[in-house]
PyMOL Python script that loads the backbone (N, CA, C, O; Angstrom):
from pymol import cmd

cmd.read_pdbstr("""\
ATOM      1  N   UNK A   1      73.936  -5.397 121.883  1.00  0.00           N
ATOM      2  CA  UNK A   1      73.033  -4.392 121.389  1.00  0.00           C
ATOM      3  C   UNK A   1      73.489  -3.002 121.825  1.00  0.00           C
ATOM      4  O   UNK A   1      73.365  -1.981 121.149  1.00  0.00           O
ATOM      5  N   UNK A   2      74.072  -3.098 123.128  1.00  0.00           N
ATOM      6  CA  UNK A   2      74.320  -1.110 123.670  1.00  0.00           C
ATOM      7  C   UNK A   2      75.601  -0.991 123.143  1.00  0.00           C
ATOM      8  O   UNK A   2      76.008   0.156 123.327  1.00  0.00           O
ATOM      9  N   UNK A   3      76.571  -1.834 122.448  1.00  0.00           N
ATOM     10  CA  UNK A   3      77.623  -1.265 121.556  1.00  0.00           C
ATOM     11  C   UNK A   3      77.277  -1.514 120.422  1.00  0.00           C
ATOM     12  O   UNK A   3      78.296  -1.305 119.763  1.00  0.00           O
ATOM     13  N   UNK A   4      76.550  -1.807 119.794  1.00  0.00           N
ATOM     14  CA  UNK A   4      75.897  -1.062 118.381  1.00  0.00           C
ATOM     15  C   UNK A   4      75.536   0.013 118.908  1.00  0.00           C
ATOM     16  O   UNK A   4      76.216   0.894 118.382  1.00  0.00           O
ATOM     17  N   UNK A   5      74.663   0.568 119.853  1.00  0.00           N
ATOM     18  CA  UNK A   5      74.426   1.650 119.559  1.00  0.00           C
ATOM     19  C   UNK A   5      75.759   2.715 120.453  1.00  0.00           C
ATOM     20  O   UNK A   5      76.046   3.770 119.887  1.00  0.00           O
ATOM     21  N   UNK A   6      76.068   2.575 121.017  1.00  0.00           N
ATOM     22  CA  UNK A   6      77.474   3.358 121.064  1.00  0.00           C
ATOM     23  C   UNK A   6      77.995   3.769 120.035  1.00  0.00           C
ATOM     24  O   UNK A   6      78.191   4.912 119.621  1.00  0.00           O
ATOM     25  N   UNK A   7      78.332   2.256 119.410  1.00  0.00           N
ATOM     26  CA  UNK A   7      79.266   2.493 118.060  1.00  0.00           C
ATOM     27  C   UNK A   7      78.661   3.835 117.182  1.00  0.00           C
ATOM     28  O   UNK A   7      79.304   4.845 116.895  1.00  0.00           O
ATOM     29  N   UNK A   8      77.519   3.603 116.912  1.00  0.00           N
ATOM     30  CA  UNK A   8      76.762   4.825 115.780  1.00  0.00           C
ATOM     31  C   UNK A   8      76.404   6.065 116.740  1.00  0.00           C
ATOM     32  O   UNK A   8      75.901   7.043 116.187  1.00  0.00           O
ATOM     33  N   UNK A   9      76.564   6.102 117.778  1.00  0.00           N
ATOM     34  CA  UNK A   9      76.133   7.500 118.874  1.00  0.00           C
ATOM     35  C   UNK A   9      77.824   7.740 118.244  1.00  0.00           C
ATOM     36  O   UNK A   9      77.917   8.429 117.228  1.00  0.00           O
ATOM     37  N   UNK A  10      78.574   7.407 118.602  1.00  0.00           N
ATOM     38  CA  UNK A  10      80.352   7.528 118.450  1.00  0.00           C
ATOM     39  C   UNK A  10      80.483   8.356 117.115  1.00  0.00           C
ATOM     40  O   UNK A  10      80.802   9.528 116.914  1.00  0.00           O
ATOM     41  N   UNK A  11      79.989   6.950 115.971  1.00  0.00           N
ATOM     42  CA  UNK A  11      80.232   7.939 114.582  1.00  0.00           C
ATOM     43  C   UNK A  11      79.311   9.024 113.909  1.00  0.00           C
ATOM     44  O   UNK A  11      79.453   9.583 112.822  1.00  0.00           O
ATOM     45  N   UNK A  12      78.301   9.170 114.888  1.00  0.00           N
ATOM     46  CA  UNK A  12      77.655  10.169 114.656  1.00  0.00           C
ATOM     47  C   UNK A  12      77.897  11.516 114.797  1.00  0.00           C
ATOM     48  O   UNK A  12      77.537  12.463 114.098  1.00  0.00           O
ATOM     49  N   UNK A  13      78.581  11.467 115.836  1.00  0.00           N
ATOM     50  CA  UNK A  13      79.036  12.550 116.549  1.00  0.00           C
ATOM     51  C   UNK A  13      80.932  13.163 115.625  1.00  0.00           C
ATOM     52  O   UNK A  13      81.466  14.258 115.442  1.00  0.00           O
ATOM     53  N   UNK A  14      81.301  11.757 115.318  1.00  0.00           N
ATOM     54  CA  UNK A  14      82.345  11.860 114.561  1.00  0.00           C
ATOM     55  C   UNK A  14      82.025  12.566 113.160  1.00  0.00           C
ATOM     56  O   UNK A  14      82.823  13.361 112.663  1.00  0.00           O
ATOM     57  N   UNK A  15      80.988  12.279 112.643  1.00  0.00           N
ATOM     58  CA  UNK A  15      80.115  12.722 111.482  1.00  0.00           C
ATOM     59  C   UNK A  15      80.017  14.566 111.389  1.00  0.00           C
ATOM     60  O   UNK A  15      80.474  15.278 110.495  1.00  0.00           O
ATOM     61  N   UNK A  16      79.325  14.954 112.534  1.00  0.00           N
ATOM     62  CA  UNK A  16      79.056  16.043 113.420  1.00  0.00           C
ATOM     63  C   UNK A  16      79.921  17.079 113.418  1.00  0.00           C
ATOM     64  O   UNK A  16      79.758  18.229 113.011  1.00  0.00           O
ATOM     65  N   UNK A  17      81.150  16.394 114.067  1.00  0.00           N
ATOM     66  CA  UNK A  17      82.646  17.158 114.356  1.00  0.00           C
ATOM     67  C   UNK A  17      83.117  17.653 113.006  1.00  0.00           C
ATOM     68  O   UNK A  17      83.493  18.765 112.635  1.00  0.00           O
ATOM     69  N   UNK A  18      82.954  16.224 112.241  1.00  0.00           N
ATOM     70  CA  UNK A  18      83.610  16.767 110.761  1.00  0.00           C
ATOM     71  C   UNK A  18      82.757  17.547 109.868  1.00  0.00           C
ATOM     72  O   UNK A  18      83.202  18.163 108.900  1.00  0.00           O
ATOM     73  N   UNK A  19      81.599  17.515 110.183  1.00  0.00           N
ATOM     74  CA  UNK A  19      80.596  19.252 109.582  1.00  0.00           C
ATOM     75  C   UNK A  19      80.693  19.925 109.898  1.00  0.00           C
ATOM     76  O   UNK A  19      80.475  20.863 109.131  1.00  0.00           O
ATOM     77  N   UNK A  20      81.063  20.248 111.159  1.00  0.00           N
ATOM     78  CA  UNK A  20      81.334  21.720 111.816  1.00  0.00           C
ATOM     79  C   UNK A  20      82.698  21.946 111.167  1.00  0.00           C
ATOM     80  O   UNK A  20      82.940  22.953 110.503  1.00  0.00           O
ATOM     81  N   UNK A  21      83.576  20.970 111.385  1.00  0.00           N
ATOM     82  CA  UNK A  21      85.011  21.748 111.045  1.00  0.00           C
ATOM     83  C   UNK A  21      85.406  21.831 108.915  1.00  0.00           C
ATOM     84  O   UNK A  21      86.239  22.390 108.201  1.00  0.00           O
ATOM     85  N   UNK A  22      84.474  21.109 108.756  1.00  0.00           N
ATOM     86  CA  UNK A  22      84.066  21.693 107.277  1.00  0.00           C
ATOM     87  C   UNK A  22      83.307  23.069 107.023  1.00  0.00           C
ATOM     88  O   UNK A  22      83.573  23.951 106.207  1.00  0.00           O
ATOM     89  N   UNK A  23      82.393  23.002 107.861  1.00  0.00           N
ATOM     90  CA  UNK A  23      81.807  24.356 107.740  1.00  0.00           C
ATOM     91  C   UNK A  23      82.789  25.698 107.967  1.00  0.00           C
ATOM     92  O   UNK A  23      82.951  26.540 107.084  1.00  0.00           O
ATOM     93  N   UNK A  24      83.365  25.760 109.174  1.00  0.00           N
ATOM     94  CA  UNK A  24      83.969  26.606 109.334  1.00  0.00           C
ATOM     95  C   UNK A  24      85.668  26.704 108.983  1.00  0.00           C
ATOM     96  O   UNK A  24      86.535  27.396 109.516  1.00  0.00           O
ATOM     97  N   UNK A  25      85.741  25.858 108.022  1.00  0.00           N
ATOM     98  CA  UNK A  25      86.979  25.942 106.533  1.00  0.00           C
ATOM     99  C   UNK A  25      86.386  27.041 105.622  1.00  0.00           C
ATOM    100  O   UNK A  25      87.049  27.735 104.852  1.00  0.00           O
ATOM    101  N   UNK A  26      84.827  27.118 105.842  1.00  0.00           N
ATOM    102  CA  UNK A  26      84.422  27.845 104.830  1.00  0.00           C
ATOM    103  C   UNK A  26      84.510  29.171 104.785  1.00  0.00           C
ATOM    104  O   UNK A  26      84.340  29.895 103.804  1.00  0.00           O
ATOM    105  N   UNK A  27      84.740  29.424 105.717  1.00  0.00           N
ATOM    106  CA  UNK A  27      84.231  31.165 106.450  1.00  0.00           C
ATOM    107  C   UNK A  27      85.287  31.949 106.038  1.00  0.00           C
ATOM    108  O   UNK A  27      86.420  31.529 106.273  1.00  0.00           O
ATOM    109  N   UNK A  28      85.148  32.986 105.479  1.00  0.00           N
ATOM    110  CA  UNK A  28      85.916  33.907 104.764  1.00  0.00           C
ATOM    111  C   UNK A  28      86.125  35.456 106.016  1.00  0.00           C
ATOM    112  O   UNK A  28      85.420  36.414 106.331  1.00  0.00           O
ATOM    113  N   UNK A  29      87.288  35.020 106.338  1.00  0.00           N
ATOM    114  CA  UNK A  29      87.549  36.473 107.209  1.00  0.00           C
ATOM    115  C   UNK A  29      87.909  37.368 106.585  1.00  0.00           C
ATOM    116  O   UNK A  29      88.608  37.265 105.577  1.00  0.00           O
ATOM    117  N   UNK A  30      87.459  38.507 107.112  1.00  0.00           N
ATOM    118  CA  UNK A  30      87.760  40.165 106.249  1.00  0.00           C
ATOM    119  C   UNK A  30      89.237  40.361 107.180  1.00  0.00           C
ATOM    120  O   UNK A  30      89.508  40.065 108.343  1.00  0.00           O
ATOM    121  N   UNK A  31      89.808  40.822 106.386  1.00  0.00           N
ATOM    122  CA  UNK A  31      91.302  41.595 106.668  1.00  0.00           C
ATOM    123  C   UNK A  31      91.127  42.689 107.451  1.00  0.00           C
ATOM    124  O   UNK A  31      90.118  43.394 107.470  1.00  0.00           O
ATOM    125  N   UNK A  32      92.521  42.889 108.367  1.00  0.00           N
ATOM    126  CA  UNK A  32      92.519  43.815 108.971  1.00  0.00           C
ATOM    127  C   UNK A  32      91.949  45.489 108.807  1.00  0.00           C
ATOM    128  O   UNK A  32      91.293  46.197 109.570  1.00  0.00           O
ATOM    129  N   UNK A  33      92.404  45.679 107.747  1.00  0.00           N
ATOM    130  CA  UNK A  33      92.347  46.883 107.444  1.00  0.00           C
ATOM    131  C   UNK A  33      90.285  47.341 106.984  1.00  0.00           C
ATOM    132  O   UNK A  33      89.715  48.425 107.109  1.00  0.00           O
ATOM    133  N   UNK A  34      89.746  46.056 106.492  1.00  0.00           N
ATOM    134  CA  UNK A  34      88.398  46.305 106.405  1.00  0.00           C
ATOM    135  C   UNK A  34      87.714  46.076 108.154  1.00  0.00           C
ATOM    136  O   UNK A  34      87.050  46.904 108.778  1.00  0.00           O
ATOM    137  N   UNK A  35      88.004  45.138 108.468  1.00  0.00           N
ATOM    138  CA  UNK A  35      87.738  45.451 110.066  1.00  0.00           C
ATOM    139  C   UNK A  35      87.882  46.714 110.815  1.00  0.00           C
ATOM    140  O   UNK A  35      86.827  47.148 111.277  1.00  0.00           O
ATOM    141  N   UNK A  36      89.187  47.555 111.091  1.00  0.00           N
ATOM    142  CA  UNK A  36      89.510  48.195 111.339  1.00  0.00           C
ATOM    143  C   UNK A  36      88.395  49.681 110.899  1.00  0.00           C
ATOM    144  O   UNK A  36      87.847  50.514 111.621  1.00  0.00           O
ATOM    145  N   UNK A  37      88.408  49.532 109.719  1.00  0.00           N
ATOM    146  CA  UNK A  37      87.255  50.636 108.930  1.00  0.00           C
ATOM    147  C   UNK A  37      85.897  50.530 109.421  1.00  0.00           C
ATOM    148  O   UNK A  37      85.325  51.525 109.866  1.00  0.00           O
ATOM    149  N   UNK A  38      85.236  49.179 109.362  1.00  0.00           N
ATOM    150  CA  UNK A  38      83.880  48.904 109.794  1.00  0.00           C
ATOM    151  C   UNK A  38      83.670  49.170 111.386  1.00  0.00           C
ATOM    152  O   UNK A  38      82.629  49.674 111.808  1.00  0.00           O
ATOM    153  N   UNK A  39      84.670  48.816 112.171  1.00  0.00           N
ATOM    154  CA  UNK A  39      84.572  48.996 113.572  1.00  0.00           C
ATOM    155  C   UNK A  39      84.818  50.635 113.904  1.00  0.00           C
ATOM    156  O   UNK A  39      84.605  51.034 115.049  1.00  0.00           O
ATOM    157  N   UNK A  40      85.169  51.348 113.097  1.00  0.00           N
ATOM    158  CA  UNK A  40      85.326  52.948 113.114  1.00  0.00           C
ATOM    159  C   UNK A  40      83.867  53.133 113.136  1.00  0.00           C
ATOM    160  O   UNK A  40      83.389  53.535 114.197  1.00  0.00           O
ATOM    161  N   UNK A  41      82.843  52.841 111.855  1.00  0.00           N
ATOM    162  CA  UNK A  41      82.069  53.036 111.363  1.00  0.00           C
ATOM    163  C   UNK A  41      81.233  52.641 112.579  1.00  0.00           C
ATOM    164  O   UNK A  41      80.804  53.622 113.186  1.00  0.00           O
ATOM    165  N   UNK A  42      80.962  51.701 112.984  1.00  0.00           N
ATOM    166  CA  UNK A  42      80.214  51.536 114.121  1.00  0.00           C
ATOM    167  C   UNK A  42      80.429  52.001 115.341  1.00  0.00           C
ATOM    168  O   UNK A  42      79.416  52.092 116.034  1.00  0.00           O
ATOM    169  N   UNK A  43      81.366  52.304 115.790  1.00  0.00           N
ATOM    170  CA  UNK A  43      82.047  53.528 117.069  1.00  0.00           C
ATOM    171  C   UNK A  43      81.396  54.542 116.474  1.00  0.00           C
ATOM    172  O   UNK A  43      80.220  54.665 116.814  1.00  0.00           O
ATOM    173  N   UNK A  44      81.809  55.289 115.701  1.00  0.00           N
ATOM    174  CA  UNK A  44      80.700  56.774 115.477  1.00  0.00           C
ATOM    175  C   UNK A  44      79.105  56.731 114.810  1.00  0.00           C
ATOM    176  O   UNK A  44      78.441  57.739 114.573  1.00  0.00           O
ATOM    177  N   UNK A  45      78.817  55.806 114.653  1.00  0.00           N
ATOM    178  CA  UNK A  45      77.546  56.168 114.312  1.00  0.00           C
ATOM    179  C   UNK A  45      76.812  55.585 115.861  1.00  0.00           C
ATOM    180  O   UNK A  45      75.788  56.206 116.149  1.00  0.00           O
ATOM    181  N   UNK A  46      77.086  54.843 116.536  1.00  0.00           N
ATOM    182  CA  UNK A  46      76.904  54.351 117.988  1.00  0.00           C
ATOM    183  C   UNK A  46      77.126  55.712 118.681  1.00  0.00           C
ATOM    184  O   UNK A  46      76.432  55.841 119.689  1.00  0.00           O
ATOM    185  N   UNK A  47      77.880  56.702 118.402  1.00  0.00           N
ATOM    186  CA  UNK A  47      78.296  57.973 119.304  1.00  0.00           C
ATOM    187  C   UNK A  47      77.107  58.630 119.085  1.00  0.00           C
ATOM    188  O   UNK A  47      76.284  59.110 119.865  1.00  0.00           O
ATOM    189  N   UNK A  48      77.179  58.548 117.574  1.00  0.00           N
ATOM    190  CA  UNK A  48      76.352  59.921 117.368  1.00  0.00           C
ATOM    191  C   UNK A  48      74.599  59.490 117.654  1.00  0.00           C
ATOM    192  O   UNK A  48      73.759  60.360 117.885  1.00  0.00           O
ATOM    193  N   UNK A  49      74.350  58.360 117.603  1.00  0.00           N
ATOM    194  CA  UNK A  49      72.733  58.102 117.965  1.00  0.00           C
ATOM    195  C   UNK A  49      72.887  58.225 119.203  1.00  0.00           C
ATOM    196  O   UNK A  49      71.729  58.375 119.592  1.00  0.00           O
ATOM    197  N   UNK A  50      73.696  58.270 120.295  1.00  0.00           N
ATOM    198  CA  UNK A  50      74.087  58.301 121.700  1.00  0.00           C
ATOM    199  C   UNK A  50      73.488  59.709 122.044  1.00  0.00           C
ATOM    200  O   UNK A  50      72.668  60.049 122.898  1.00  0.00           O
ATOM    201  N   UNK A  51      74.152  60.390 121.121  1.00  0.00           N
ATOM    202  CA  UNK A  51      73.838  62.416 121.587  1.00  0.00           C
ATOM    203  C   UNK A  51      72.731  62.228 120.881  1.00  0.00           C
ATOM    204  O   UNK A  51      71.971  62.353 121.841  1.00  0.00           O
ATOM    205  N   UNK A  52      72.055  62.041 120.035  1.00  0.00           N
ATOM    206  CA  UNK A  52      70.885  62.684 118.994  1.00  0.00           C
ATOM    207  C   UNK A  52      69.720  61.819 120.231  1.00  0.00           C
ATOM    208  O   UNK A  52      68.857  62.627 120.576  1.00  0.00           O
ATOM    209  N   UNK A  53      69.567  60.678 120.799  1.00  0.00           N
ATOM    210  CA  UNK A  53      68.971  60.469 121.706  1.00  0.00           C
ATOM    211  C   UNK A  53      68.915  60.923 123.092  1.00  0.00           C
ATOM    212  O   UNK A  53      67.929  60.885 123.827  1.00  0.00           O
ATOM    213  N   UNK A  54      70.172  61.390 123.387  1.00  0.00           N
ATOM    214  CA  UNK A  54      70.291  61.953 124.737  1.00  0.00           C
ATOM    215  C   UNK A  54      69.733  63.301 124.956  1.00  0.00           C
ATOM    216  O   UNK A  54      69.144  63.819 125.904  1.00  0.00           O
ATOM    217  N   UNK A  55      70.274  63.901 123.241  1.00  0.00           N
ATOM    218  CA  UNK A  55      69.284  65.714 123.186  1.00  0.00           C
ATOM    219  C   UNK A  55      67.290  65.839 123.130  1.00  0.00           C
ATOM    220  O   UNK A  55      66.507  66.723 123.477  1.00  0.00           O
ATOM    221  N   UNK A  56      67.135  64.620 122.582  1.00  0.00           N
ATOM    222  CA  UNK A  56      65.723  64.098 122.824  1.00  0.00           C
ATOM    223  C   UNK A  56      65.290  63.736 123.832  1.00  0.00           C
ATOM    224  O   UNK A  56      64.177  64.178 124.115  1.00  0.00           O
ATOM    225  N   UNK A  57      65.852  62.933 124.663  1.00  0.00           N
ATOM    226  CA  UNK A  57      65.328  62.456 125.948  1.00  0.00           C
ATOM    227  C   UNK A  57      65.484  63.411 126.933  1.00  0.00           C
ATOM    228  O   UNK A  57      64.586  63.510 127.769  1.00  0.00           O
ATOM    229  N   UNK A  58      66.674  64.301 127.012  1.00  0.00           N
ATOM    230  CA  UNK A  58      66.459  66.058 127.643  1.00  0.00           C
ATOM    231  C   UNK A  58      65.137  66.920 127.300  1.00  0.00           C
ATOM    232  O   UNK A  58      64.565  67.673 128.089  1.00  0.00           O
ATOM    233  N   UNK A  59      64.814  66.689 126.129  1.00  0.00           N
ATOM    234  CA  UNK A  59      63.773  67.850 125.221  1.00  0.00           C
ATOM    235  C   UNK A  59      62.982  67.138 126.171  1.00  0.00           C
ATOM    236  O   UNK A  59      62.626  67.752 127.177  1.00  0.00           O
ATOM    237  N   UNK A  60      62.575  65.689 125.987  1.00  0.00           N
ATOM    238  CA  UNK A  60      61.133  65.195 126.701  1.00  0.00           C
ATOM    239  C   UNK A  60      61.056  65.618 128.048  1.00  0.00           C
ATOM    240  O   UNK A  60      60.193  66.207 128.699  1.00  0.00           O
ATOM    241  N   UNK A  61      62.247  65.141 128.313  1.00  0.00           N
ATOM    242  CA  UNK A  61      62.278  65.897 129.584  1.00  0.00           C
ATOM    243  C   UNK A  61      61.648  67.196 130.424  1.00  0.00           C
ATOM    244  O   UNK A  61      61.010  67.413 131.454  1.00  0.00           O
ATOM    245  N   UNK A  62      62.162  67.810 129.470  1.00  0.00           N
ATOM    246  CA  UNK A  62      61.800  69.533 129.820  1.00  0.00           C
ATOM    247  C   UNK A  62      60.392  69.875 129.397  1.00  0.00           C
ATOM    248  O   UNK A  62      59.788  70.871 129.793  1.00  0.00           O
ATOM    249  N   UNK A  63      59.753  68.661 128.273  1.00  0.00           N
ATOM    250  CA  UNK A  63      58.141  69.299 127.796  1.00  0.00           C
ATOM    251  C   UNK A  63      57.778  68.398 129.223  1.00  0.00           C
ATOM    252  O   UNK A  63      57.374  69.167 130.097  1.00  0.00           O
ATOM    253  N   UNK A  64      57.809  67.349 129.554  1.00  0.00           N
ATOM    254  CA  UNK A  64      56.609  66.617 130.677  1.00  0.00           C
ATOM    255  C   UNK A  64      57.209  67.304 131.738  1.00  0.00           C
ATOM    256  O   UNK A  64      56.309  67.717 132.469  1.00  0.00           O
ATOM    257  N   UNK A  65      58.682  67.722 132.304  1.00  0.00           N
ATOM    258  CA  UNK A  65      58.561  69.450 133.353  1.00  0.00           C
ATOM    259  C   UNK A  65      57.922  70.631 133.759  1.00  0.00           C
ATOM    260  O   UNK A  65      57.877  71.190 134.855  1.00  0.00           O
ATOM    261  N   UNK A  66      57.329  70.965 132.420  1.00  0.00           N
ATOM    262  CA  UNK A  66      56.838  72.132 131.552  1.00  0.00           C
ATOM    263  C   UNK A  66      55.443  71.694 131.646  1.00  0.00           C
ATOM    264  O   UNK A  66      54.710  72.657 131.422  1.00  0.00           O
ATOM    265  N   UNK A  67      54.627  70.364 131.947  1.00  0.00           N
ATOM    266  CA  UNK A  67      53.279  70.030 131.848  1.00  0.00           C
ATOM    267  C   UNK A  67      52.871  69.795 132.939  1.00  0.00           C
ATOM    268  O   UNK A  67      51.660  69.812 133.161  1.00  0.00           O
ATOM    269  N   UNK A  68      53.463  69.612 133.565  1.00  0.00           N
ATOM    270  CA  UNK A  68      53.648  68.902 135.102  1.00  0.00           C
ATOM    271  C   UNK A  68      53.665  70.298 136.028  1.00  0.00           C
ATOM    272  O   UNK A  68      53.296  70.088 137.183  1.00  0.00           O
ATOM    273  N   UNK A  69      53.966  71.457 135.779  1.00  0.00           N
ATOM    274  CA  UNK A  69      54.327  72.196 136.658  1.00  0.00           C
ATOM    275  C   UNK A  69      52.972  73.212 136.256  1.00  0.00           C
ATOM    276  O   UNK A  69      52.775  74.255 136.881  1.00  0.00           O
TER     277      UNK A  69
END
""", "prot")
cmd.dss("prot")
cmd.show_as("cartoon", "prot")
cmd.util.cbc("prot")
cmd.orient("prot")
C-alpha cells in the first residue's frame, strides 16, 4: 500500500515538474535593447518622484517649523 502511494506522490510531482517547465517554455523575453529602454524609464522617473517628494517633505517641513514656533 505505501508504494502505491509513493509511486503516485513520485508521478505527481513528475506531472508538476513537467508544468512548470512547460509553462515557462512559454514566457516571451523582451530583447535587450527594449529592456535597456524600460529600465532607463524607470531610473528617471524613480529620480524624479525622489526630488518632487523630497521638495515636499522640506516644504512640510518648514510649514509644521513655522507652526510650532
Amino acid at each position: 500500500m505505501a508504494k502505491e502511494e509513493n509511486k503516485k506522490a513520485a508521478k505527481g510531482q513528475k506531472s508538476w515538474f513537467q508544468g512548470v517547465k512547460a509553462e515557462f517554455n512559454k514566457i516571451v523575453w523582451t530583447d535587450r535593447n527594449t529592456l535597456v529602454k524600460q529600465t532607463g524609464v524607470v531610473v528617471t522617473v524613480t529620480a524624479i518622484l525622489c526630488v518632487i517628494i523630497s521638495i515636499m517633505d522640506a516644504a512640510i517641513l518648514q510649514g509644521v517649523n513655522f507652526l510650532v514656533r
